[in-house]
Steps between C-alpha positions, in 0.01 A plus 500: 500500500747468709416491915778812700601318825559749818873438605394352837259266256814379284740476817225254683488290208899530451486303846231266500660346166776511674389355840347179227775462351735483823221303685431270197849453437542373880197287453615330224835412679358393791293228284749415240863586630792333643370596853097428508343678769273798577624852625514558842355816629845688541534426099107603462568849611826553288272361182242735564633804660792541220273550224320742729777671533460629127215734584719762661801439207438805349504732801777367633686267255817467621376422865282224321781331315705499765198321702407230248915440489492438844158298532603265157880417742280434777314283372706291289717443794257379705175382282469155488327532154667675163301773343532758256556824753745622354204665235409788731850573481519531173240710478586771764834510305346605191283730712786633646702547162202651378489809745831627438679259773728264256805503739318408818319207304806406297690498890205276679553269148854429551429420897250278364714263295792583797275348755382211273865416413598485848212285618614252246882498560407524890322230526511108515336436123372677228158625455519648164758423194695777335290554236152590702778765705539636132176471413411722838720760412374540173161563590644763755688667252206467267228656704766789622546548095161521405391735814730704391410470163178602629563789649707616201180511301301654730747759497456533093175536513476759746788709320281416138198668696687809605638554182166452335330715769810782433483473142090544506521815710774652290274412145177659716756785583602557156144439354364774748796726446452520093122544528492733725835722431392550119145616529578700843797689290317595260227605691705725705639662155179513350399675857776777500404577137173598602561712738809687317186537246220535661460890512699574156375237302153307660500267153868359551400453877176329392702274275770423807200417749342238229808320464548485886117343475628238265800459678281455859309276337766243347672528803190342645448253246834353486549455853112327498676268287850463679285416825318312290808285388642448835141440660546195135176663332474465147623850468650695147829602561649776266736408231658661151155470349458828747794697421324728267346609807787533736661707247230758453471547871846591488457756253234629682750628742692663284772243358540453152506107456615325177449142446660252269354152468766208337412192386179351455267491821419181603275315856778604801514247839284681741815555750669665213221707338453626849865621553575618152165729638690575816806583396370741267249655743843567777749615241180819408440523841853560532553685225237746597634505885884546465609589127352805433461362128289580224506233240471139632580228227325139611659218273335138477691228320339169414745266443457106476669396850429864652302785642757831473326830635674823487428834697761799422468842572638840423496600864795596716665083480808461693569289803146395710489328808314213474149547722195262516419566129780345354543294765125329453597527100811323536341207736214490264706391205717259662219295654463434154872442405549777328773825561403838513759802447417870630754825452599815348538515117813676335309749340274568828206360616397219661451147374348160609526181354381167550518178310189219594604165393237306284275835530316383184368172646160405596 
């Protein structure tokens, strides 16, 4: 399993590697390079104190590149001994790069290799060849390229997780919104029945006040089982296996419902059983809210590559503005890459139609 380093954790370690390496590196001159010799104390300080430096690189990483640039000239200009310095450069480039400060880093780079190339036309001899001046500006350019890099994916991620955390508030929205709107309608039907009823007719009323029981208590049980889902119990969530049901609550409030079954019924994808459910649930709720409709006609088409579900009404039809029911029906469907269609038909009423790519698989 792996160990989660504090940031202060990872940026001490950042610099003691560093402070090695640079210290190593020196070591290893002094014993086997052109010049043998130990570091003076002067040259001690720089070795040590520039990896230091690295500790505050991410509070203040321009400031710390533009230190370790100015402690790596001093010290190859007057260290007796060569040593790789120029590392905690490097670094607080990419550090730099990495918060969002590519032009300041990209700017101390190019006075980098400025001041190297001067030194070595300035002076009496050459200390380093063409090549190595190459060779140090590509590991500038490198570490200012990944940082970047870096910071781009950081960036990715954090946009991925927003749009995950969006697109999970909008399905809990939707979920809540279709479990709650259906059963709450009907209720409040079922409830005005009763009491147009109640005096001339107790029977009917008794009849309205059992189905708002029933309703009450699948309201209850389905959203047990959408907190159940989101809260990733084991929980049953409703599907086309159920629609029997759905429709006979809908005739308990007084809509005439007709349903026409295609094809042969076969296992749906969970995601798609569930919004073939949902879509059918909205368009009654609908239907029952707005049309002012009698008959409802609820059309399911198996088809090899396909869910289609149909919900038309005789109601008033014409032009509706789309609210969250649609809406939350529309979004539904194309999280699954299908198209849904909702208007007016020619002859009245009030239609909705959605298509469900590979509805029938398992």
């Amino acid at each position: 399993m792996p160990i989660a380093l504090s940031t202060r954790t990872r940026d001490v370690g950042v610099a003691v590697l560093v402070a090695a390496a640079v210290v190593g590196g020196a070591l290893y001159q002094g014993r086997y390079g052109d010049r043998p010799g130990m570091p003076d104390g002067w040259s001690w300080l720089l070795l040590v104190g520039t990896p230091a430096m690295l500790l505050c690189r991410r509070r203040f990483p321009v400031a710390v590149a533009a230190a370790t640039l100015i402690a790596t000239g001093v010290y190859y200009a007057t260290a007796a001994i060569d040593g790789p310095l120029v590392l905690p450069f490097v670094v607080a480039l990419y550090t730099a790069a990495a918060h969002g400060r590519t032009t300041q880093a990209a700017a101390l780079a190019v006075l980098a290799i400025g001041g190297v190339a001067l030194g070595e036309f300035a002076g009496d001899r050459r200390h380093i060849d063409d090549a190595a001046v190459l060779m140090l500006a590509g590991w500038l350019v490198a570490s200012i390229a990944l940082g970047r890099a870096r910071r781009t994916h950081l960036a990715y991620l954090h946009e991925a997780e927003q749009r995950a955390a969006t697109e999970e508030r909008l399905r809990i929205a939707r979920e809540l919104h279709d479990v709650l709107g259906h059963n709450l309608s009907l209720i409040n039907v079922q409830a005005g029945a009763a009491l147009h009823r109640i005096d001339a007719d107790p029977g009917q009323a008794r009849g309205a006040l059992d189905a708002i029981k029933t309703a009450s208590r699948d309201t209850l049980r389905e959203f047990r089982a959408t907190l159940g889902v989101l809260r990733q119990v084991d929980a049953r969530r409703p599907g086309l296996d159920q629609l029997d049901t759905l429709i006979e609550q809908a005739r308990a409030g007084g809509l005439s419902v007709v349903t026409e079954v295609d094809g042969e019924r076969r296992p749906l994808a969970p995601e798609t059983d569930l919004t073939a459910y949902r879509l059918v649930q909205e368009a009654l709720t609908n239907v029952r809210r707005h049309a002012d409709a009698r008959t409802a006609t609820v059309r399911i088409r198996y088809a090899p590559r396909e869910l289609r579900v149909e919900v038309a009404d005789d109601g008033r039809g014409g032009a509706v503005e789309p609210g969250n029911g649609i809406r939350g029906m529309s979004e539904r469907v194309r999280a699954l890459g299908g198209d849904l269609s909702a208007g007016g038909q020619a002859g009245g009423g009030f239609r909705v139609v959605a298509r469900l790519p590979q509805g029938a698989g398992t």
